[in-house]
C-alpha positions in Angstrom: 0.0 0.0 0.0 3.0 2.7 0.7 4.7 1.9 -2.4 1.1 2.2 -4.3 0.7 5.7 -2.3 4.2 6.3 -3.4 3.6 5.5 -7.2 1.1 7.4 -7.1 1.9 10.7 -5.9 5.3 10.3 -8.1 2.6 10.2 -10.5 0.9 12.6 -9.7 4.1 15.2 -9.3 5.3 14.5 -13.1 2.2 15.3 -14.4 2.0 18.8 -12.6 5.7 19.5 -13.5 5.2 18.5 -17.0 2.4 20.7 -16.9 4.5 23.8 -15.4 7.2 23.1 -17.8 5.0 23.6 -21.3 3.2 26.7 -19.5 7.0 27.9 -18.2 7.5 27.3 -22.4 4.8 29.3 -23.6 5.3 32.0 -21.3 9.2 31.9 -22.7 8.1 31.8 -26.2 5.5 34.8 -25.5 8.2 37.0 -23.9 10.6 36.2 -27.0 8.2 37.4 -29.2 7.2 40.7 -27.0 11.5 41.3 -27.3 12.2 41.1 -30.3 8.8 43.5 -31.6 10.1 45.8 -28.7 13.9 45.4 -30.6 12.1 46.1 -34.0 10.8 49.4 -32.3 13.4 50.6 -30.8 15.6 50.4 -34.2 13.0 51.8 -36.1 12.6 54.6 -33.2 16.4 55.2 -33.5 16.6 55.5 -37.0 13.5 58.2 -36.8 15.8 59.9 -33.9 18.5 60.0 -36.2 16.4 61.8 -39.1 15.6 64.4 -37.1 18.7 64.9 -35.1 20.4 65.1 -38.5 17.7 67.9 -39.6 18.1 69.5 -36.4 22.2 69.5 -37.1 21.2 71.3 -40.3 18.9 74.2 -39.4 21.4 74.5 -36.4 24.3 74.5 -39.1 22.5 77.1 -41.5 21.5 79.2 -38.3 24.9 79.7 -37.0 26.2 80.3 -40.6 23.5 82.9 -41.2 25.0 85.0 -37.6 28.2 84.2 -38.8 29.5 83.2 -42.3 32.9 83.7 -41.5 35.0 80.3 -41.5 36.3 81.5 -38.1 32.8 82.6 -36.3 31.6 79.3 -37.6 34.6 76.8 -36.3 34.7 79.0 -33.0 31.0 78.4 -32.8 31.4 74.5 -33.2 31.1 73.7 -29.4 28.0 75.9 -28.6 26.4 74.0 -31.6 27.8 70.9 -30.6 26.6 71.5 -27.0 22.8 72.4 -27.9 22.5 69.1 -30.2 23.6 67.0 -27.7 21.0 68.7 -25.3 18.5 68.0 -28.1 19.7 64.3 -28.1 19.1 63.8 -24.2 15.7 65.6 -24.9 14.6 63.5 -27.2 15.5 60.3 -25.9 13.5 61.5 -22.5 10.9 62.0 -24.3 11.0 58.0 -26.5 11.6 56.5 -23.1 8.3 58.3 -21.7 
């Protein structure tokens, strides 16, 4: 009678462990697919980031060469520009993660 009992509930604990391990594989196979569409967005997000930083350089660019033409102004202005882009960058990026 132990060794029936015994059977049993060894029984009884592979089938609740085979059960956990195909809903412990579903959940893994739902969480791989929920990564790698948050991956997608995230590239496609950076490559929109990218666009406008880019456009942002530009209009910066022509702005600073409209106060300044000069070669000089504009190479002396370099860091300021430099310095408001990457301000614009940690903006940004805030804002994507919000």
């Amino acid at each position: 009678m132990v060794v029936c009992n015994a059977v049993l509930q060894e029984q009884d604990n592979y089938k609740n462990s085979d059960a956990l391990r195909r809903q412990l594989e579903a959940e893994l196979r739902d969480v791989t697919a929920r990564l790698e569409e948050a991956e997608s967005v995230a590239q496609k997000e950076g490559k929109r980031l990218v666009v406008k930083l880019q456009a942002k350089v530009n209009t910066t660019s022509q702005s600073v060469n409209l106060i300044c033409p000069t070669a000089v102004c504009s190479v002396a202005r370099v860091p300021v520009v430099l310095l408001h882009v990457c301000y614009s960058v940690v903006i940004l990026a805030r804002r994507s993660v919000q």
